[in-house]
C-alpha positions as CSV (number, residue, x, y, z in Angstrom):
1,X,9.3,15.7,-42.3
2,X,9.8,12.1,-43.3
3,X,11.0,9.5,-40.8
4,X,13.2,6.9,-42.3
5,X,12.4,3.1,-41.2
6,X,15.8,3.3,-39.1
7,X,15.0,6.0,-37.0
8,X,11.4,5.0,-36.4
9,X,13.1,1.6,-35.0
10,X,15.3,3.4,-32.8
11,X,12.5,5.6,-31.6
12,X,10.2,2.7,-30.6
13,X,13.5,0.9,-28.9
14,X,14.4,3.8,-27.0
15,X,10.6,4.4,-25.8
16,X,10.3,0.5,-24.8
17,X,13.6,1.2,-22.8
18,X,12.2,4.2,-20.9
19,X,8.9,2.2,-20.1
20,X,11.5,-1.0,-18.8
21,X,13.3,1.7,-16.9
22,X,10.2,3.3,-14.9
23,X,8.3,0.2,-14.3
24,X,11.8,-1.5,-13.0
25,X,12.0,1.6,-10.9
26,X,8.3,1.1,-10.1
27,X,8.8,-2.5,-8.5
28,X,11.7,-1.3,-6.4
29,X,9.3,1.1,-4.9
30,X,7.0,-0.8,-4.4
31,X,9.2,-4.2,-3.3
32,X,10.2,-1.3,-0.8
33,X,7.2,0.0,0.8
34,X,6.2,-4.2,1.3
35,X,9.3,-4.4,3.3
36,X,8.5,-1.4,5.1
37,X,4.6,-2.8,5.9
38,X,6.0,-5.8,6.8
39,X,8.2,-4.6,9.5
40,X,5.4,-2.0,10.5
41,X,3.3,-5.0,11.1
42,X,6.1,-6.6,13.2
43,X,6.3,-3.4,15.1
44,X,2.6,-3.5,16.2
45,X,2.3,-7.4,17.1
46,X,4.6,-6.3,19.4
47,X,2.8,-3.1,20.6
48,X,-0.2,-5.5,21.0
49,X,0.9,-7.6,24.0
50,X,1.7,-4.2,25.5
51,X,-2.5,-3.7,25.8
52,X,-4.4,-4.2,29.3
53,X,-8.2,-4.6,29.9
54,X,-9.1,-5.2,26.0
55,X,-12.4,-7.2,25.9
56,X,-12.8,-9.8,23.7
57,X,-15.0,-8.4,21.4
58,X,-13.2,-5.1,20.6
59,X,-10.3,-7.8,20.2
60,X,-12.1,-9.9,17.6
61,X,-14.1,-7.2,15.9
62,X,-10.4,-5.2,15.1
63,X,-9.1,-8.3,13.7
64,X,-11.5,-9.0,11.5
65,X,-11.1,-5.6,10.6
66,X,-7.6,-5.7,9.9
67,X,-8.1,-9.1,8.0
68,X,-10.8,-7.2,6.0
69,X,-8.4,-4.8,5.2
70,X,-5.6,-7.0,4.0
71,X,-7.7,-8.9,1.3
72,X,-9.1,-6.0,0.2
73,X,-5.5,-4.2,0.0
74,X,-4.6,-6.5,-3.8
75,X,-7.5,-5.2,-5.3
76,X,-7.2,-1.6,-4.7
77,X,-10.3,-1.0,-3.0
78,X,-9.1,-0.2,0.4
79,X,-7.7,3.2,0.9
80,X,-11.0,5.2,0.2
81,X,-12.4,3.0,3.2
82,X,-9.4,3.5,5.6
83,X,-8.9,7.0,4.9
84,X,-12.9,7.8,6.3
85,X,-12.6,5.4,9.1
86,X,-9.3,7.0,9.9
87,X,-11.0,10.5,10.0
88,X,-13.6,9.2,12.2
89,X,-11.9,7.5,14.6
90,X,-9.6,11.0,15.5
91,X,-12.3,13.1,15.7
92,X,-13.9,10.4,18.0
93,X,-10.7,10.3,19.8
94,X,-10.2,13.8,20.4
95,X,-7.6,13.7,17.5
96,X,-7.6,16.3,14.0
């Protein structure tokens, strides 16, 4: 089967246009789920005043923590990490 020049254009355009397509559809996701981090985080600096009897060290050391996590976040290197500390802290707590 022999592909004139024509058609091979019109093959790579439509391709390029399917790869525009899902990575637009690709930012919108993610532009998304950043807007819905963003107002998760809200959510919990508010939840935070709501704590009593915290000490200062369990205060400072989950900060760091959660500073720890959000550099780490760009670079893809994160959710391994979380995902084990998460298990550990419901079993500690009684959880899953």
């Amino acid at each position: 089967m022999k592909i004139t020049e024509e058609r091979l254009k019109q093959i790579i355009k439509e391709e390029l246009e399917r790869v525009d397509e899902q990575e637009e559809a690709q930012e919108e996701s993610d532009t998304k789920t950043l807007t819905a981090f963003r107002k998760f985080l809200l959510e919990l600096s508010k939840d935070v005043s709501r704590l009593k009897g915290v000490s200062t060290n369990e205060i400072k050391t989950t900060a760091q923590l959660i500073l720890n996590v959000l550099e780490s976040m760009p670079k893809g290197e994160v959710s391994r990490y979380v995902a084990q500390t998460n298990k550990f802290l419901d079993k500690k707590l009684g959880g899953k």
